[in-house]
N, C-alpha and C positions, 0 to 999 in steps of 0.2 A: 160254656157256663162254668164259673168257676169261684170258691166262695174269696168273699172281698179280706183283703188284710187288715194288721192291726189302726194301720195308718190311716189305712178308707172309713174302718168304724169309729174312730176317735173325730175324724173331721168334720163327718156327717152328724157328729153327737155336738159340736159346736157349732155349725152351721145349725142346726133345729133347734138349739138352745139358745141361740140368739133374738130369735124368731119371736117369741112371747114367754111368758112362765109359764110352769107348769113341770109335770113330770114327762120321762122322757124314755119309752120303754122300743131294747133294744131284742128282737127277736133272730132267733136263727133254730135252723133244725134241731132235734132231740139228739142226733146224735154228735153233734159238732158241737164245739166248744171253744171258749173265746180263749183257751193258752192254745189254742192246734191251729188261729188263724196264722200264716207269716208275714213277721215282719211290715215287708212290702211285695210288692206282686212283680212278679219278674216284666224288664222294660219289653217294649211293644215290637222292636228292632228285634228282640232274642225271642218272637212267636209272630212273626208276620212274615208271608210270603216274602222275600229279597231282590224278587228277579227285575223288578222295577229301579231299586236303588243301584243293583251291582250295574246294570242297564247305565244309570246317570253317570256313574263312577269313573265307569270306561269311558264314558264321551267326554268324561272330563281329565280322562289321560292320567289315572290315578293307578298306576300298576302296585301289583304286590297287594292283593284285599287281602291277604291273612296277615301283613303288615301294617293295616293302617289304623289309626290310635282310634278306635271306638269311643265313645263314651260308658255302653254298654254294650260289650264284645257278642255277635251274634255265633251263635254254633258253627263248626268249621263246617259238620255235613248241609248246614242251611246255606253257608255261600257255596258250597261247591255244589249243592241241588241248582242253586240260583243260574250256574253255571254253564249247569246243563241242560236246564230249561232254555238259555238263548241258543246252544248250540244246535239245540234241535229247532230252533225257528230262524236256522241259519243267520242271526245277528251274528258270528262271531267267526273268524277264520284259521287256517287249521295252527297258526302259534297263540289262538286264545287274544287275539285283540278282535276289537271292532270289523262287519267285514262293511261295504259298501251300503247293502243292504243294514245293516244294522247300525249304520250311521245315520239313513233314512227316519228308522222307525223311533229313533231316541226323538228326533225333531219333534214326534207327537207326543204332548205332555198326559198319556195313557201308558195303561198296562200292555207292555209289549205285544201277549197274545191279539189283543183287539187292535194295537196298531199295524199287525201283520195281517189280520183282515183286511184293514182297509187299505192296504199296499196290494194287496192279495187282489181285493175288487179292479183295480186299474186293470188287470192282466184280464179279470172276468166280463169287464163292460156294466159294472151295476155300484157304482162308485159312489150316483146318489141318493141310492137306497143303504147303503153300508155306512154312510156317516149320517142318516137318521137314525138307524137303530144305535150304533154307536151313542149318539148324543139320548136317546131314550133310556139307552142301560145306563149314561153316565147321571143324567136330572135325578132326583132325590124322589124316591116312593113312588115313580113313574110308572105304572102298568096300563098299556092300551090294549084295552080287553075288546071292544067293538069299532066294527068300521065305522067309521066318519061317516053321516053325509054330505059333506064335503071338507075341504083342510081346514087344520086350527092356524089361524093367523092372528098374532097377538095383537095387530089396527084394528080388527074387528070385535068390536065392544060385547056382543051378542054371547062371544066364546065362555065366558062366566055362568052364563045359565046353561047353555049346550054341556058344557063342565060336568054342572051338577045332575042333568037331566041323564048321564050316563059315567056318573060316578067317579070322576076324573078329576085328578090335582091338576086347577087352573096355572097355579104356580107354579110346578112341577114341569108343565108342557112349556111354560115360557121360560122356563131354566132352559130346559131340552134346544129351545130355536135360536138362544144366545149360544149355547154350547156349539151348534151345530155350526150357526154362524162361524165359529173361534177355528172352528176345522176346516171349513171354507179356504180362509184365510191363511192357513199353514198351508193346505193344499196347492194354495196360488203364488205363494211364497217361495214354495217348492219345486216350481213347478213341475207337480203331476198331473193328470189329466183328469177329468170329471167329465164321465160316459152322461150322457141324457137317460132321464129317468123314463124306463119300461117296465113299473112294476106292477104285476098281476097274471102277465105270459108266462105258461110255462118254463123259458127259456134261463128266461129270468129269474125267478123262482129259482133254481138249477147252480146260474151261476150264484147267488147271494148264498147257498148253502157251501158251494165250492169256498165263495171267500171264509164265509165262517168256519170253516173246515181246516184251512189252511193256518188259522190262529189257534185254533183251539182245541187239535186232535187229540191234547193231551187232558179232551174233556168230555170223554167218549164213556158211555154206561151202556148196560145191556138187561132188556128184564129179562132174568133166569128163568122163573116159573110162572108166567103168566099171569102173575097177581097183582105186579105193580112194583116187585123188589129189583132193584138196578143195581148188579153189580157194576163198578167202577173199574175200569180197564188198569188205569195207571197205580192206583191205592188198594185196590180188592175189599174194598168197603161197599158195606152194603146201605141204599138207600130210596128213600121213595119221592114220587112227585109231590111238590109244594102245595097245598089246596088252593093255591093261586092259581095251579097254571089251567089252562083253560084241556089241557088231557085229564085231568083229576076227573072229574066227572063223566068225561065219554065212557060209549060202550068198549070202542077200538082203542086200548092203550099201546103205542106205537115196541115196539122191539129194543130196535137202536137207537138212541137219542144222543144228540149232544147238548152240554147246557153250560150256563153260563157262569152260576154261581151254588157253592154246596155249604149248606150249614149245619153243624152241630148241633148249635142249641136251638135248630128249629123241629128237632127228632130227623133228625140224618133226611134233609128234603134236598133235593133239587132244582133250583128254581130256574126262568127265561130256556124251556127246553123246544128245541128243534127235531122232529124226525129226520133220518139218513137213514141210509142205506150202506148195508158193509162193502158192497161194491164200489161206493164214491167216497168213504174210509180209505180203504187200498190204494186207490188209485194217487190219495192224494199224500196219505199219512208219509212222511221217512222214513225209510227200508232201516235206519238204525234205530230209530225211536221204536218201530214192531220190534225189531229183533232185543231188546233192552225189556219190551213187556215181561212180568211174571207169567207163569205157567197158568194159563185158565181155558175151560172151555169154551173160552169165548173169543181165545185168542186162536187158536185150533179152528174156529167155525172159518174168522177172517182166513188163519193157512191155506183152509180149503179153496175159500174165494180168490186166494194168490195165484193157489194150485190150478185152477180152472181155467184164468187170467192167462196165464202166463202163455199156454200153446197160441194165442191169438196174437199174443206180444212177442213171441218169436217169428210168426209167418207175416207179420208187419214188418222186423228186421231184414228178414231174407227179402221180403220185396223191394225195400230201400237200399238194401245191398246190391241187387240186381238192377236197380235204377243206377245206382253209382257207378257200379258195373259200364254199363254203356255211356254214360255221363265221361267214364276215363278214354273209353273208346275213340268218340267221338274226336276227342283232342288229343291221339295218342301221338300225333306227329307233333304236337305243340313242345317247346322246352318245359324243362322241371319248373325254373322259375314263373314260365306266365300261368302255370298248370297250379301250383298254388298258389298265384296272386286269382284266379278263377275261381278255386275253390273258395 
């Protein structure tokens, strides 16, 4: 939130002065004044996340972004954040172009994090449960607060009163089955795979946290003091749950959450949140994205979980070592070359 400029009160003063006659009274706080508004409001490009457009740039073979003719030049540290947010979602290879993977995920006309989810689900098995929530976060004021009983099908006429009967944008869900539909179709275009939907098993459950884990590690809070306050791993901002989400009210407010989206002017909330566990954090996050975190004790708690981790993940090494071990054995009369055409 932030107050409007000279140029936004002057238009909106002839926009409502068009409208009928009359008087035309312009208000703002006591302490703000109409010589302290600026100018105009700085462009949308020099305050909006970048990691999507520097994303398009590259697929579009556009080398050199601190060379390219802006209209309005974004800050250099916001392309090089940009930068480094795909590098840690391994879009980009080690000279800084495109890597395989990150040529994939440009194909989906989403925010890289969420289309590394659902790159991410392929590897998981839960492919079409990740592009429904996907098409849910993308449909417009979409919240599905209760289970169905049974699916929304936009041929089904009925769905309009079922809508209203539990408080749901009819609209909103039929944006959601065109969206989802449109990903479908990149899916198949692509061809990648779409696992058959298992959603309710544990197993399941499990994996769709995995995929969302996978996009969005760099969306990871912790409540401090058990009150509801989430520190933010990557920002060290503090903030609380949205009175949307359906934790807001519970007795059990979860620990570790990941989420989706954080707002400012909605009093530092966090909305679309998931509980995890620092266990499936570790396991999943990039050993350089941890090691890049600020000092918090939250990052210490994960160390531990590393620390714990790690004797289990070396007596895994040494037994696959000792498998190779006799794996070499077995063929040690074989030549060099058929010995690594085997391997």
């Amino acid at each position: 939130t932030q107050p409007i400029s000279k140029s936004q009160a002057e238009m909106h003063k002839q926009i409502l002065g068009m409208s009928s006659s009359g008087k035309i009274f312009c208000l703002y706080p006591e302490e703000f004044t109409y010589k302290e508004m600026k100018p105009h409001l700085p462009a949308k490009i020099q305050e909006s996340n970048l990691t999507n457009m520097v994303l398009f740039l590259k697929r579009m073979d556009i080398a050199g972004l601190g060379h390219c003719d802006f209209i309005s030049r974004p800050a250099p540290e916001s392309l090089m954040q940009a930068l480094e947010d795909l590098d840690y979602l391994a879009a980009l290879d080690n000279d800084g172009n495109l890597s395989e993977f990150g040529i994939i995920m440009s194909e989906f006309p989403l925010d890289p994090q969420l289309s590394k989810s659902i790159l991410a689900s392929c590897e998981f098995e839960c492919v079409d449960e990740m592009l429904t929530i996907a098409a849910m976060l993308l449909a417009p004021k979409s919240r599905l607060c209760f289970k169905p009983k049974y699916c929304f099908s936009s041929t089904d006429y009925s769905n309009e009163k079922w809508c209203r009967d539990y408080f749901l944008s009819c609209s909103a869900l039929r944006m959601a089955e065109i969206i989802r539909a449109e990903l479908v179709e990149i899916m198949k275009r692509i061809e990648l795979p779409i696992s058959e939907p298992d959603f309710g098993s544990k197993e399941n459950i499990l994996s769709i946290k995995k995929s969302l884990l996978s996009g969005y590690f760099m969306h990871i809070a912790r409540d401090v003091d058990g009150s509801g306050n989430y520190l933010m791993l990557t920002h060290r901002q503090v903030a609380q749950l949205h009175p949307f989400s359906s934790y807001y009210n519970t007795r059990r407010i979860p620990e570790w959450v990941l989420f989706h989206e954080f707002s400012i002017s909605e009093d530092n909330s966090i909305r679309v949140v998931s509980e995890i566990s620092p266990d499936l954090f570790v396991e999943l996050v990039p050993q350089y994205y941890f090691s890049n975190l600020p000092p918090s004790e939250s990052k210490d708690i994960l160390q531990e979980v590393i620390n714990h981790l790690s004797p289990v993940s070396t007596m895994k090494e040494e037994q696959k070592t000792k498998n190779d071990n006799k794996e070499n054995e077995k063929f040690s009369q074989t030549p060099t070359e058929q010995r690594c055409i085997i391997q």
